[in-house]
C-alpha atoms as one frame of an Amber mdcrd trajectory, in Angstrom:
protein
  22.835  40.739  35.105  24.509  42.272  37.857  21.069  41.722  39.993  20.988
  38.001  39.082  24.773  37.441  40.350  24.038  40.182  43.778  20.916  38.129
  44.464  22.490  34.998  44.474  26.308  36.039  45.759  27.644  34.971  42.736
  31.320  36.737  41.382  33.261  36.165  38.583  36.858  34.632  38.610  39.342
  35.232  36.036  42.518  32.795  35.628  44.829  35.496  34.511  47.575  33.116
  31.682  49.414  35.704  31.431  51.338  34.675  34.296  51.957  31.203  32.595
  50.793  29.970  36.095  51.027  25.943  35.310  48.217  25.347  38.271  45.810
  26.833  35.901  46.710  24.497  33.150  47.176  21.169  34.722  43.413  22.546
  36.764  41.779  22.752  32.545  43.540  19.631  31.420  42.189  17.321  34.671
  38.990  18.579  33.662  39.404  17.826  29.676  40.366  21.119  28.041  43.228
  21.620  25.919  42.829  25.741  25.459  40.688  28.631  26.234  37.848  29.741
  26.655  36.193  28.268  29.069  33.150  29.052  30.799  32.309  27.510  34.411
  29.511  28.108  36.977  30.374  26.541  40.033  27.530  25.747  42.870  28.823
  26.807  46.447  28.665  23.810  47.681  32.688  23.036  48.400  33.684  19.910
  46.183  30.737  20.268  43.581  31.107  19.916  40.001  30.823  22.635  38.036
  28.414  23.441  35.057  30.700  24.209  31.340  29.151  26.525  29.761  28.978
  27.314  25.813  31.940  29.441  24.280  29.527  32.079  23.050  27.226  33.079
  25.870  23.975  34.913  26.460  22.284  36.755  29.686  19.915  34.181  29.115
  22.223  31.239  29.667  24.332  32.744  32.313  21.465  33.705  34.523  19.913
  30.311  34.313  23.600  28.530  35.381  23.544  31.080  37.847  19.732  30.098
  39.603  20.630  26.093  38.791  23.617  26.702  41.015  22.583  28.753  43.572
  19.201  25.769  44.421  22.351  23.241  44.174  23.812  25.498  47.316
């Protein structure tokens, strides 16, 4: 995996809750979840939606989010 997300500058964000930082939470309920997980590939293109991804996830899955994203820019 860690070719997939170098070949396509993709990194991985974390929103840390333990902070109980609200922006995180009013960010997942404008985009209709109540809890966590959740599992988003954005495209790079500023404004874009992003692509939810299943709670239990494979290489196979991520890697394709990953290519669909990077073509979307």
């Amino acid at each position: 995996m860690k070719e997939v997300f170098e070949k396509h500058d993709a990194v991985v964000v974390l929103a840390d809750l333990s902070t109980n930082d609200q922006r995180i939470w009013k960010e997942l309920s404008e985009m209709g979840f109540g809890g966590l997980p959740v599992n988003l590939v954005y495209p790079g293109t500023p404004g874009a939606k992003p692509e939810v991804l299943p709670t239990n996830l494979t290489t196979g899955i991520v890697q394709k989010a990953i290519e669909q994203a990077a073509q979307q820019g």
